[in-house]
LUMLOMAR-212815 format. One record per residue (C-alpha): residue number from 1; residue in one letter; x, y, z. Coordinates in pm, 1 decimal, always signed. Layout:
<pt NUM, "A", <X, Y, Z>>
...
***
This chain:
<pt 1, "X", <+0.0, +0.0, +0.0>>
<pt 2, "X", <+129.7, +359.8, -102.2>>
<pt 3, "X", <+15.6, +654.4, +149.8>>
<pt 4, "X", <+185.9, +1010.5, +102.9>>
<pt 5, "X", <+72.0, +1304.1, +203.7>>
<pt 6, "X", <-60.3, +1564.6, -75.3>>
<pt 7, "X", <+102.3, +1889.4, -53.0>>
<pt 8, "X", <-109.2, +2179.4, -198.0>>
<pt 9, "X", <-270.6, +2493.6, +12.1>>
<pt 10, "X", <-239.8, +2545.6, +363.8>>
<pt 11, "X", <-611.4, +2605.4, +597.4>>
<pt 12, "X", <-527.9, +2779.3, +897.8>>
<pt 13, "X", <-810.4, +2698.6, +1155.7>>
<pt 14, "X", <-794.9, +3017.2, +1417.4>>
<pt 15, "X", <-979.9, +3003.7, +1733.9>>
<pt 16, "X", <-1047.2, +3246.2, +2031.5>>
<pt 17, "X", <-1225.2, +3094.2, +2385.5>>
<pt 18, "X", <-1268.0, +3303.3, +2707.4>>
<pt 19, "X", <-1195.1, +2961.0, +2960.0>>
<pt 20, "X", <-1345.6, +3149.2, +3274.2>>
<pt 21, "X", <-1085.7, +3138.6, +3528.1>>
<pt 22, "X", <-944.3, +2808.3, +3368.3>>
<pt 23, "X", <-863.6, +2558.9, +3525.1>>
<pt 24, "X", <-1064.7, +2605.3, +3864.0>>
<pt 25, "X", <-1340.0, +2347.6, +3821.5>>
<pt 26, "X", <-1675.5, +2467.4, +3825.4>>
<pt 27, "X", <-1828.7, +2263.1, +3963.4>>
<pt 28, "X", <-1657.1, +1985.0, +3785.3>>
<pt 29, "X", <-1334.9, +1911.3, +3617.7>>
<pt 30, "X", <-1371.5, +2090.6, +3281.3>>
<pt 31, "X", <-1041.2, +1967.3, +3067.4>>
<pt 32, "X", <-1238.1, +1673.0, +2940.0>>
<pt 33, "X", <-1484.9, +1926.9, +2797.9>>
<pt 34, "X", <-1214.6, +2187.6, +2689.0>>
<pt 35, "X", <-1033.5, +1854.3, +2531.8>>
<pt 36, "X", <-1359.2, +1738.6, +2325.7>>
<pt 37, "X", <-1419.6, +2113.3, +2213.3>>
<pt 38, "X", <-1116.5, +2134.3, +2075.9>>
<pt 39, "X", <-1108.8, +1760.7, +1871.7>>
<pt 40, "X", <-1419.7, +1909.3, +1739.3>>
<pt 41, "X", <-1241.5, +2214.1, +1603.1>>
<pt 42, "X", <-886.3, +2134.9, +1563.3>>
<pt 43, "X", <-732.8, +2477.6, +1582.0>>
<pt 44, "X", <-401.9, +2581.3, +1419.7>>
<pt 45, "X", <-407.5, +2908.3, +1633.3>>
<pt 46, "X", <-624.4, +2868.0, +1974.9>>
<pt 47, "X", <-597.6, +3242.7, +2121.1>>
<pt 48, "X", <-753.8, +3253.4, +2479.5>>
<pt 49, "X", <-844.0, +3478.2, +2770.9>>
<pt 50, "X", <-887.8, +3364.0, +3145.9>>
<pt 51, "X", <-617.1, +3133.8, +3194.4>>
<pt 52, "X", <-512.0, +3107.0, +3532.9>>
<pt 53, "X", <-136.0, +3008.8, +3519.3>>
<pt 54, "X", <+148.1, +2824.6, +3390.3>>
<pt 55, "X", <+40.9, +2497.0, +3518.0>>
<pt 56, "X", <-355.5, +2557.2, +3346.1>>
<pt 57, "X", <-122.6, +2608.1, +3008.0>>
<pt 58, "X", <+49.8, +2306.5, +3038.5>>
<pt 59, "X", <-258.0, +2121.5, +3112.8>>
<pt 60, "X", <-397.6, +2259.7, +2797.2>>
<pt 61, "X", <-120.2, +2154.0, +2603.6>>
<pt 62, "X", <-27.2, +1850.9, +2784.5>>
<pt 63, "X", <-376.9, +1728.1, +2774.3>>
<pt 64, "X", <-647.9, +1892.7, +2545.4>>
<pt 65, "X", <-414.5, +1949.8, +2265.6>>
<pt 66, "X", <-203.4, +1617.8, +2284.7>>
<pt 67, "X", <-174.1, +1489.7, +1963.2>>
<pt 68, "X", <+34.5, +1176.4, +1816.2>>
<pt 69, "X", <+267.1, +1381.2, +1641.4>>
<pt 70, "X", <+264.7, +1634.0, +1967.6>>
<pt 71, "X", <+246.6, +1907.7, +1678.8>>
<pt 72, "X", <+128.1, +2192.8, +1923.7>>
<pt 73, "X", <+329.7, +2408.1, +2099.5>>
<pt 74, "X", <+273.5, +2730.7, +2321.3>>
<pt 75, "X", <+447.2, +3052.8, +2357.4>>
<pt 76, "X", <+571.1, +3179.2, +2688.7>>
<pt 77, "X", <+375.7, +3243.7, +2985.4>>
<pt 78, "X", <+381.7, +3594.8, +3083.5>>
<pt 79, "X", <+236.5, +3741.1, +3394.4>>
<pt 80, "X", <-8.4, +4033.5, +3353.3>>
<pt 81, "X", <+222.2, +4356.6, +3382.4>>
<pt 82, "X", <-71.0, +4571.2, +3342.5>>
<pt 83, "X", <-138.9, +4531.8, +3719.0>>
<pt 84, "X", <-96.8, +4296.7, +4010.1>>
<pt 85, "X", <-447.8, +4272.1, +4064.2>>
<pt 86, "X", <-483.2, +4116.5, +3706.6>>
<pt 87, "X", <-400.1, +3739.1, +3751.0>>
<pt 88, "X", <-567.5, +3634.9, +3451.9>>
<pt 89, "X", <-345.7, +3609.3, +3135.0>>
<pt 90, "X", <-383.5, +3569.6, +2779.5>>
<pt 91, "X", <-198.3, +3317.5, +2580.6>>
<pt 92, "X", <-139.4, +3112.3, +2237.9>>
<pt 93, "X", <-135.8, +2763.4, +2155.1>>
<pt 94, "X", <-51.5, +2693.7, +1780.8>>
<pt 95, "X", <+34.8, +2461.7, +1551.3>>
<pt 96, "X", <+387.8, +2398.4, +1510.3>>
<pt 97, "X", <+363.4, +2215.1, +1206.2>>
<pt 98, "X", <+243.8, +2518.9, +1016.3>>
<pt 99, "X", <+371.7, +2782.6, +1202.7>>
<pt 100, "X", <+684.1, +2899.0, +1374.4>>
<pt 101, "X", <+644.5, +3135.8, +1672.3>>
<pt 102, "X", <+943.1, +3404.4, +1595.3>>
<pt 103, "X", <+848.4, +3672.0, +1881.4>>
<pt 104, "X", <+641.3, +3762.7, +2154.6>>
<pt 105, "X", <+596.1, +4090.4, +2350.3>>
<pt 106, "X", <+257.6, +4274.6, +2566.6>>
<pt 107, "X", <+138.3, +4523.7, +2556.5>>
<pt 108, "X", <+28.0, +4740.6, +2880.6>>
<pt 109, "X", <-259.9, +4920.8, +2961.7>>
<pt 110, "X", <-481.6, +5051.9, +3195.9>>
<pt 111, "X", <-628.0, +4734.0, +3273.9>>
<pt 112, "X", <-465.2, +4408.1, +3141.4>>
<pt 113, "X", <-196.9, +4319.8, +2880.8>>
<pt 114, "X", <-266.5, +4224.2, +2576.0>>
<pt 115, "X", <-68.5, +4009.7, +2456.7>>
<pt 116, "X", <+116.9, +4014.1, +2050.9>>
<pt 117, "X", <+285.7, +3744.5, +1879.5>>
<pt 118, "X", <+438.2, +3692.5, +1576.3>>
<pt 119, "X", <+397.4, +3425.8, +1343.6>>
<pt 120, "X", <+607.5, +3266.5, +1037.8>>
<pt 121, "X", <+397.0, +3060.0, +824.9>>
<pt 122, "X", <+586.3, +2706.7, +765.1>>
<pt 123, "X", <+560.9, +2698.0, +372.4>>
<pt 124, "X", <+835.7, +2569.1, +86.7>>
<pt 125, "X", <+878.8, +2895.4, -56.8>>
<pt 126, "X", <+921.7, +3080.3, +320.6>>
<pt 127, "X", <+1271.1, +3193.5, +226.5>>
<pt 128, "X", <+1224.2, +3384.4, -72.6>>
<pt 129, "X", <+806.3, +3496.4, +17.2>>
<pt 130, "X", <+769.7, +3495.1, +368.3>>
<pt 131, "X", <+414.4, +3501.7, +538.8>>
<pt 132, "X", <+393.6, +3711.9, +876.9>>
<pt 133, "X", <+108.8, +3669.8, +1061.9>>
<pt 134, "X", <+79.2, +3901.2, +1405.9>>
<pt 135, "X", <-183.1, +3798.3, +1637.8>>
<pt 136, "X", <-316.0, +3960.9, +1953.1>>
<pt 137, "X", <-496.0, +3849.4, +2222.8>>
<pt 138, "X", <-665.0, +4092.2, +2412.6>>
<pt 139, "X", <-947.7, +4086.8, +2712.6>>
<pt 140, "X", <-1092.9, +4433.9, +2722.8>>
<pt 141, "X", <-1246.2, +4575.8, +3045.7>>
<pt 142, "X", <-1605.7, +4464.2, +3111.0>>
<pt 143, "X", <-1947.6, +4642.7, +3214.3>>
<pt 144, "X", <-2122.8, +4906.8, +3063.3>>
<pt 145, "X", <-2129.9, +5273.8, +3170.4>>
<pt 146, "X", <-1886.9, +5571.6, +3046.1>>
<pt 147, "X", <-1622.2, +5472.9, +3226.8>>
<pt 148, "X", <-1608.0, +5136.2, +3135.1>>
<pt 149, "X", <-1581.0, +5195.0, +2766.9>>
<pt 150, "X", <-1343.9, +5444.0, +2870.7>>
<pt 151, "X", <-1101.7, +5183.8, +2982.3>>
<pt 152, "X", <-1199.0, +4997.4, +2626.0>>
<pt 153, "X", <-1134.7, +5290.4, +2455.1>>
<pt 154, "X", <-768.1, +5325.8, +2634.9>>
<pt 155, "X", <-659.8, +4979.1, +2556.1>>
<pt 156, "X", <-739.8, +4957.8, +2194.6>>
<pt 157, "X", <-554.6, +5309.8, +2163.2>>
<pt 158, "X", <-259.4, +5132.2, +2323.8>>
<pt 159, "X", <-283.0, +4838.7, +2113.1>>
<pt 160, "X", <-315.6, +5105.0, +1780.5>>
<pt 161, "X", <-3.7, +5259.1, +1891.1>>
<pt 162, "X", <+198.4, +4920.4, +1831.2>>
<pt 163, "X", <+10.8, +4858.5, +1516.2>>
<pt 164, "X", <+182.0, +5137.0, +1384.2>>
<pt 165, "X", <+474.9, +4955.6, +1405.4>>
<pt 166, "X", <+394.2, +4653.0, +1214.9>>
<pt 167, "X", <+483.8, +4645.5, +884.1>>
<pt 168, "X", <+209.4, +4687.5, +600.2>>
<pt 169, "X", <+263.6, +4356.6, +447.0>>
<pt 170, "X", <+216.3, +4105.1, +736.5>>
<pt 171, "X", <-133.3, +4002.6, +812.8>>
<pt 172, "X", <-295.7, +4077.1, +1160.2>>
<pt 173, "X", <-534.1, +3908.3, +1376.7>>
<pt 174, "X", <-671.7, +4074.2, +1730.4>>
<pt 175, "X", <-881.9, +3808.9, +1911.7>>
<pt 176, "X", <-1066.6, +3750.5, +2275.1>>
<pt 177, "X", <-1320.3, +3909.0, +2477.9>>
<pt 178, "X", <-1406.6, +4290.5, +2396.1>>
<pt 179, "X", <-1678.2, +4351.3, +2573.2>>
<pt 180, "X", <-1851.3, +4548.2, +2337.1>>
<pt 181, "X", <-2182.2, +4639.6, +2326.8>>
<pt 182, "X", <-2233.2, +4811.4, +2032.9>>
<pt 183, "X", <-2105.4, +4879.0, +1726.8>>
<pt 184, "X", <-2104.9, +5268.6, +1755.4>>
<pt 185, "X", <-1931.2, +5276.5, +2082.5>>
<pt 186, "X", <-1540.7, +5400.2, +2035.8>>
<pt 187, "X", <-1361.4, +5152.0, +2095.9>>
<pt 188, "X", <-1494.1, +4936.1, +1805.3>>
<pt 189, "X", <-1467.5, +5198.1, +1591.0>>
<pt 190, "X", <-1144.1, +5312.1, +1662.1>>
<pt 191, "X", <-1007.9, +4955.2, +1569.6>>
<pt 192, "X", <-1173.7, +4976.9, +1212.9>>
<pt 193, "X", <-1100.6, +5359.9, +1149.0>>
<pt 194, "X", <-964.1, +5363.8, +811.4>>
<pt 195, "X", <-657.8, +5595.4, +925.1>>
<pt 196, "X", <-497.6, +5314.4, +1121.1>>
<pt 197, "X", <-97.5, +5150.1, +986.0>>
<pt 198, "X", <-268.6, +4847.8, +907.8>>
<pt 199, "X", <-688.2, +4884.3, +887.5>>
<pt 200, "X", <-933.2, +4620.0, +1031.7>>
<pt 201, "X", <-1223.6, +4461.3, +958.5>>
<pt 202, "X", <-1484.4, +4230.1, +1113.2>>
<pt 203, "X", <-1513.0, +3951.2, +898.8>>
<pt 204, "X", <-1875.7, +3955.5, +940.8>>
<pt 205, "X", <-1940.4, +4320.8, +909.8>>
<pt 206, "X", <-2211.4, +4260.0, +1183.6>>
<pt 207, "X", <-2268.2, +4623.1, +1262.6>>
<pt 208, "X", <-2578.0, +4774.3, +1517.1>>
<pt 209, "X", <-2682.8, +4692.4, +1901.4>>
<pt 210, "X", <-2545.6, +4347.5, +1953.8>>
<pt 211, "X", <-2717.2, +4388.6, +2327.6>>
<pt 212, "X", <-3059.1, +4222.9, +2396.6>>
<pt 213, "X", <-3099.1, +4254.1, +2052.5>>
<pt 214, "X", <-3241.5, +3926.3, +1883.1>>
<pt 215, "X", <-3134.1, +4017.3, +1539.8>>
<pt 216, "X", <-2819.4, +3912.0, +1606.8>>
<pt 217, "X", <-2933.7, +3622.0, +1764.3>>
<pt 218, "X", <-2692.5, +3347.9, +1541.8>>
<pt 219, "X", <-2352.6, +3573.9, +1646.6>>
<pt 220, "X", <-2420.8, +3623.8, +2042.4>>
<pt 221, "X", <-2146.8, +3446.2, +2237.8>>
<pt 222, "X", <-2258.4, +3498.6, +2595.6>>
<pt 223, "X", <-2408.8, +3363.2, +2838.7>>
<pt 224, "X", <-2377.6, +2981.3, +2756.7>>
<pt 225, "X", <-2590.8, +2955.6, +3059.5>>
<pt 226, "X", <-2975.3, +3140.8, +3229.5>>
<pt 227, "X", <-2849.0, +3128.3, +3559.7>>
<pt 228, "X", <-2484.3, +3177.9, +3726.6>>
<pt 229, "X", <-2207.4, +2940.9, +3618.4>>
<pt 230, "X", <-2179.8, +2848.8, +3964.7>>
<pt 231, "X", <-2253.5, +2969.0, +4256.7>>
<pt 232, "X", <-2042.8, +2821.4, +4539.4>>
<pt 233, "X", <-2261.4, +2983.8, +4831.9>>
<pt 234, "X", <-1945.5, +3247.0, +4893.8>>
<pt 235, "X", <-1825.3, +3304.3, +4542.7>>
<pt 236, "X", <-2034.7, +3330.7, +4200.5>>
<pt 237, "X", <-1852.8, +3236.4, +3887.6>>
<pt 238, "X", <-1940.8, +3306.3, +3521.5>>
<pt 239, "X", <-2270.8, +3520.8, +3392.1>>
<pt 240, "X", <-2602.9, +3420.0, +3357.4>>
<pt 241, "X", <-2870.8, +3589.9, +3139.6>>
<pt 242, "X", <-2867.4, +3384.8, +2838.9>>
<pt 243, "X", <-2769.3, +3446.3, +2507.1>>
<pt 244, "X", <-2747.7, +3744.2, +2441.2>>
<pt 245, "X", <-2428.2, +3961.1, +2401.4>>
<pt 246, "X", <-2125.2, +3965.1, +2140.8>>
<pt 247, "X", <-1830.9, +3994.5, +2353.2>>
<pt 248, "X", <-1640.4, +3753.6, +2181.5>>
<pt 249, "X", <-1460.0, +3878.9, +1866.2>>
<pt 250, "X", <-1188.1, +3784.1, +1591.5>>
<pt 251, "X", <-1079.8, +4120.5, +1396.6>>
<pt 252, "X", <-856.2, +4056.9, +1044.2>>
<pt 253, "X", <-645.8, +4310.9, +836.8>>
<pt 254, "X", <-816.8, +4418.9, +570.7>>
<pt 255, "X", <-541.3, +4283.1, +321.4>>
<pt 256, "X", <-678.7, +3943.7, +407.4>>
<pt 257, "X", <-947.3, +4028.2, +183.7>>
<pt 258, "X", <-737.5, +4099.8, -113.5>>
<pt 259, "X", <-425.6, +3912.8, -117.6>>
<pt 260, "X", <-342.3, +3605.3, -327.6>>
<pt 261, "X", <-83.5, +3495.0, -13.3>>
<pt 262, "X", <-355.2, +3478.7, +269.1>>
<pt 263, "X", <-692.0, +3533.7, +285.1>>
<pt 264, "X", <-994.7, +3500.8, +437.6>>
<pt 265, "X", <-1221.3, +3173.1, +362.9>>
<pt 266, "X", <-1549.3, +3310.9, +324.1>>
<pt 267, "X", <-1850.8, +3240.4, +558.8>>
<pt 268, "X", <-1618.6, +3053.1, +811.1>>
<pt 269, "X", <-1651.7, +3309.3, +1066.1>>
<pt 270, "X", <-1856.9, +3170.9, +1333.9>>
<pt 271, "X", <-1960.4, +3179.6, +1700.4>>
<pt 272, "X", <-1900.9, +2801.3, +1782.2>>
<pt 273, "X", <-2211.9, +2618.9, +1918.2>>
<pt 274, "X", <-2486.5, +2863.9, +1863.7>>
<pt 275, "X", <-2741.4, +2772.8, +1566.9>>
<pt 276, "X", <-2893.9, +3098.8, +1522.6>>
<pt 277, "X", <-3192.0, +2998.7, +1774.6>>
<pt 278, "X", <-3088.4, +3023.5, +2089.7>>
<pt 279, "X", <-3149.9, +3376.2, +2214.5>>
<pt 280, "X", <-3148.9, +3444.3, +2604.8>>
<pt 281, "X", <-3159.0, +3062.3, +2634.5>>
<pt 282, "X", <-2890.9, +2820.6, +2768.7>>
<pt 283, "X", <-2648.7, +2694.7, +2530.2>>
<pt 284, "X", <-2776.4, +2337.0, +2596.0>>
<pt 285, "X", <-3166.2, +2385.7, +2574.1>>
<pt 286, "X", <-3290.5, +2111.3, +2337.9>>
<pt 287, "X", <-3441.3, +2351.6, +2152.2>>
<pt 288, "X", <-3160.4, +2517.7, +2046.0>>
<pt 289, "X", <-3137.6, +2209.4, +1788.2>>
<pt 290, "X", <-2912.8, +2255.2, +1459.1>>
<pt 291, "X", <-2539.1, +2176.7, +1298.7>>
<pt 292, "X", <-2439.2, +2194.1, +1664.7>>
<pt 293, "X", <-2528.6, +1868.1, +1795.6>>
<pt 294, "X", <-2635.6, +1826.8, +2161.9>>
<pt 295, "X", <-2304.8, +1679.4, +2296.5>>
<pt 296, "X", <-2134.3, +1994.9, +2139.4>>
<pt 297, "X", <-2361.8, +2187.0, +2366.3>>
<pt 298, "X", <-2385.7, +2021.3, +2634.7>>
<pt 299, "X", <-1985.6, +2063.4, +2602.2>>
<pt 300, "X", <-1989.8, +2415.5, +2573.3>>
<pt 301, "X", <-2247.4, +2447.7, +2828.9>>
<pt 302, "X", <-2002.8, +2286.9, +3093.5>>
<pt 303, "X", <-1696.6, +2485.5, +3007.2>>
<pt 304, "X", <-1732.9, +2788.8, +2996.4>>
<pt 305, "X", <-1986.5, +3132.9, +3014.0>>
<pt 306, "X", <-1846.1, +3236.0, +2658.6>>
<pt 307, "X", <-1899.0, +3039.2, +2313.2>>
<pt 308, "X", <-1549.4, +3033.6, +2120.2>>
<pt 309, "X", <-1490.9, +3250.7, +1797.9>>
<pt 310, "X", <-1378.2, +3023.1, +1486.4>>
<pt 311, "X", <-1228.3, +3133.2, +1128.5>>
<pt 312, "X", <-1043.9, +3000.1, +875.9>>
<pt 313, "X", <-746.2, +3130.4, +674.7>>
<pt 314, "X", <-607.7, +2955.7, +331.2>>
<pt 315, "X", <-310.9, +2998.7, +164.3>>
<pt 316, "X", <-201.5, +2867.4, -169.2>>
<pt 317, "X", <+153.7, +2802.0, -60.5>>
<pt 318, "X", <+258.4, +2445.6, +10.3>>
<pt 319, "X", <+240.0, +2368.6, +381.5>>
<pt 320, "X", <+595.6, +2217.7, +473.4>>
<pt 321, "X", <+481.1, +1910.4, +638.7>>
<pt 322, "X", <+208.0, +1773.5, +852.8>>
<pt 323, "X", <+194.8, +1416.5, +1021.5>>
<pt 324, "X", <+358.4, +1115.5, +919.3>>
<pt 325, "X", <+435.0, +987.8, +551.1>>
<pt 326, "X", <+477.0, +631.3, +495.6>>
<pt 327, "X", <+585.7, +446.4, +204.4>>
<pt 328, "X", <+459.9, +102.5, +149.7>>
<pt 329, "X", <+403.5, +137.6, +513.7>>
<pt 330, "X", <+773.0, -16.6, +603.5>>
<pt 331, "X", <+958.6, +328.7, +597.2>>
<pt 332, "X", <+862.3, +612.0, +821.8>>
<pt 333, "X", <+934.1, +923.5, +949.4>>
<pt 334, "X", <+1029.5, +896.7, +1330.2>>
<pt 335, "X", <+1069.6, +1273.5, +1421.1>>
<pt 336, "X", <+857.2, +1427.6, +1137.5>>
<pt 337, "X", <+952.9, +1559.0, +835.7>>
<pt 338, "X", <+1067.3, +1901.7, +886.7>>
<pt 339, "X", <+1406.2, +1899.1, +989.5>>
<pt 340, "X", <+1704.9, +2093.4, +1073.6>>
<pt 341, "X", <+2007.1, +1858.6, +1167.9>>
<pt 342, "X", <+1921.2, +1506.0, +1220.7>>
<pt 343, "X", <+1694.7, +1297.8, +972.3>>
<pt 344, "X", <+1522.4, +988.6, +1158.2>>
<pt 345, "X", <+1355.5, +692.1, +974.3>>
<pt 346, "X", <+1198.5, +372.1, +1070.7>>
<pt 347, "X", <+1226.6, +88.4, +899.2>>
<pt 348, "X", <+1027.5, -258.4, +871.3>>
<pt 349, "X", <+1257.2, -569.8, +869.0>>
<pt 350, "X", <+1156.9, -632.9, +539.7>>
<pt 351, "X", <+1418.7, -379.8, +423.0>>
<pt 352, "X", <+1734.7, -526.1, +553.6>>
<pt 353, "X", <+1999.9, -524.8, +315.1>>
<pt 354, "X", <+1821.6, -277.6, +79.7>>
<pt 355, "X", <+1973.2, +74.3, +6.8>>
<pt 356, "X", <+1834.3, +388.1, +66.1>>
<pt 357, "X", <+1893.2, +708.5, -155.1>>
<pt 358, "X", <+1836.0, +1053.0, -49.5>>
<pt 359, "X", <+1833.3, +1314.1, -369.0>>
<pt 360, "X", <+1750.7, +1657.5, -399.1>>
<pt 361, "X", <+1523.9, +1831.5, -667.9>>
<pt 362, "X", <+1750.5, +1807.6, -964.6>>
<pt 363, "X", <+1749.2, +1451.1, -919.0>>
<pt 364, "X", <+2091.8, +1449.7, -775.7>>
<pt 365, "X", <+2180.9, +1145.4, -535.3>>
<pt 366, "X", <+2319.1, +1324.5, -212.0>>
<pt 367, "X", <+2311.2, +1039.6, +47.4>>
<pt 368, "X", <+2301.4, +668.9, -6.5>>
<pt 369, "X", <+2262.6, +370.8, +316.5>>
<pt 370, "X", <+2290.5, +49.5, +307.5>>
<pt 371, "X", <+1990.0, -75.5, +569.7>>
<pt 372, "X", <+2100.1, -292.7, +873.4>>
<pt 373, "X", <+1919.4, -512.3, +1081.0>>
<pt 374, "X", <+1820.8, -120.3, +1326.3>>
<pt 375, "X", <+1480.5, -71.4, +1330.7>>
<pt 376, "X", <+1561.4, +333.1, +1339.4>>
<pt 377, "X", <+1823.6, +499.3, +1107.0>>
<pt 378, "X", <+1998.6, +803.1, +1219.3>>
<pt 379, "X", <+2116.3, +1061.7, +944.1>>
<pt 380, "X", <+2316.3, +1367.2, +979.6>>
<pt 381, "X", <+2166.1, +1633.3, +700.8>>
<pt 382, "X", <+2329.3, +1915.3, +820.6>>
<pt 383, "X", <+2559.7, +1962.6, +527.4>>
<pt 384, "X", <+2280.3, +1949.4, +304.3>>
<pt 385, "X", <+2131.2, +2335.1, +185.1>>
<pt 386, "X", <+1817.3, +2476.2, +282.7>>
<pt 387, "X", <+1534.8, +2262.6, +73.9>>
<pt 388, "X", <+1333.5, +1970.5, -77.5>>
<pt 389, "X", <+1444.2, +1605.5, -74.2>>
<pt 390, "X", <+1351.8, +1286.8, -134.0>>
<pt 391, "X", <+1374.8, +939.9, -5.0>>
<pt 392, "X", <+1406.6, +623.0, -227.5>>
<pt 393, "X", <+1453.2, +250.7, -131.9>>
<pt 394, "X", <+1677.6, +172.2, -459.1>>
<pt 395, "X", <+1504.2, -198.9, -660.6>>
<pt 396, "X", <+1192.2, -134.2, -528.0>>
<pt 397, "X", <+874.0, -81.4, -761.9>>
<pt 398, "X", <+750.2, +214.0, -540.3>>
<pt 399, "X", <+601.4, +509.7, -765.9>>
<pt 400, "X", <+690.5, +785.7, -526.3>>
<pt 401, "X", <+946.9, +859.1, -305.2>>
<pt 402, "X", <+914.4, +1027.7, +24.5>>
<pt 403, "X", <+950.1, +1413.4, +89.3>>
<pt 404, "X", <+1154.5, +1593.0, +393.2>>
<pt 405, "X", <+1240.3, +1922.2, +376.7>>
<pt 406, "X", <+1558.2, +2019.0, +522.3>>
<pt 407, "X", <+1517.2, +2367.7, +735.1>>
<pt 408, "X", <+1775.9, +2646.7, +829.0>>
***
């Protein structure tokens, strides 16, 4: 049998979930929900607000995001710098097959950090067109009343200040809890005023009175539940109400709309687990029926106040690698296929005494090994340039070779 992976455009699956003081358990253990959430969405970029600390992260990634190929990674846990009374942080998780993680700073404010990372898309062609993507993560202060969006207004000022320093090409996300109310007030519109470096836009162009308003019924993110989270008999966790507010947001440069490198995937924009009919009910009602199954629900019902914010991105570029090749299923990559120094392959016993070739794209034999009876062969490709190459047991029928791309 011949499996190999088909290289061809790139989906980046972005997601952004307020936890709700993640990981304390309310009243239950939520990582098992968390971890059948995200199966069901498979983010490349999961962008999140209320995370508690270091350890929640590694949960997270330990545990929700464990994969075979352990292909997700996280950037650095920072401590809000904003203010010690903030002990709530923002943070990434992303995909490290696609993406490489190339800095991180935050951003003060009045209130909270929010929190900016850069991005390098993983694509054959990164060295001579380069993808950028900056995201931010940002949880803007809650409540209504003047002084309130006040605070709102502050931080997204702050966070237009750095935007002037990003340059005009890269591509920008700003994701997480906003708090917003309304379209008109400033805050919003100050992150879409058409003066800005780089100019936003919501993908969804969802203007008007997102409040108690059942027009926008299908993209209201909170409450997932009528009544209190929990309610502890000292503490209260989480808001009730129903659905009925859009606090949850994902914001895009506008030159995801027009370029040919990265762009928007129309109509993927979506508040994850409401079907449209759920207005100042629970999440979970079994009314609420729709694409959203039940168990998705029921899911989001038990995690969190918030519904997560999903999009997709596509690129035409050729992803570098993702999972495991195999070739007649007795060769195999052992530490992926996106390497820098050392090249590992496992082989079946079958192959003993066959000979491997390794040639790059002119055809050009650059390696050759004669298999033993090791179950794991160790190669040194550090004197090999930046590039494609390809794996071929010599005298066998196979009609394609395997691809590894060796990195910087």
């Amino acid at each position: 049998m011949l499996s190999l992976f088909a290289f061809g455009q790139t989906n980046l699956k972005i997601m952004s979930y307020n936890l709700l003081d993640f990981p304390i358990p309310l009243p239950n253990e939520r990582l098992p929900f968390l971890t059948s959430i995200l199966s069901e969405v498979q983010p490349d970029i999961f962008m999140v607000c209320e995370l508690g600390s270091e350890t929640a992260a590694n949960s997270i990634l330990n545990t929700a995001l464990q994969t075979q190929d352990n292909r997700f990674a996280r950037a650095v846990f920072v401590p809000n710098t904003s203010s010690s009374f903030q002990e709530l942080q923002q943070l990434v998780f992303y995909n490290s097959h696609k993406l490489l993680l190339t800095a991180q700073s935050e951003i003060p404010t009045g209130v909270r950090d929010i929190n900016h990372y850069t991005f390098k898309l993983k694509t054959e062609n990164a060295a001579t067109n380069p993808i950028y993507l900056e995201v931010f993560v940002a949880h803007l202060k809650s409540s209504q009343g003047a002084s309130n969006e006040a605070a709102r207004l502050g931080m997204v000022t702050d966070f237009i200040d750095v935007l002037k320093l990003i340059p005009t090409n890269h591509f920008v996300l700003i994701g997480g809890d906003f708090n917003l109310y309304k379209s008109t007030e400033e805050a919003y519109q100050k992150l879409l005023e058409a003066t800005n470096n780089i100019v936003l836009v919501d993908p969804i162009n969802r203007s008007g009175n997102w409040n108690n308003n059942a027009l926008f019924a299908d993209i209201h993110t909170q409450s997932t539940h009528t009544n209190t989270f929990y309610y502890n008999g000292t503490d209260a966790y989480g808001a009730g109400g129903g659905l009925n507010d859009r606090f949850d947001f994902i914001l895009m440069s506008k030159n995801l709309q027009t370029s040919a490198d990265l762009y928007y995937v129309a109509n993927s924009y979506k508040a994850f687990g409401n079907n449209g009919n759920c207005y100042d009910k629970s999440i979970n009602n079994t009314s609420c029926t729709g694409i959203f199954s039940q168990t998705t629900r029921n899911n989001l019902y038990n995690m969190s106040d918030h519904l997560p914010v999903v999009m997709e991105l596509e690129t035409p570029e050729n992803t570098l690698a993702i999972g495991t090749q195999t070739l007649d299923e007795s060769l195999t990559f052992n530490n992926g296929n996106l390497v820098y120094d050392w090249l590992e392959l496992k082989t079946d016993p079958s192959l003993k005494g066959q000979s491997l070739s390794v040639y790059n794209q002119l055809g050009q034999t650059v390696y050759k090994h004669l298999i033993s009876s090791t179950n794991l062969i160790k190669i040194d490709i550090t004197p090999l340039k930046t590039g494609v190459y390809y794996i071929k047991i010599d005298k066998l029928y196979l009609s394609k070779p395997l691809k590894f791309i060796k990195l910087h």
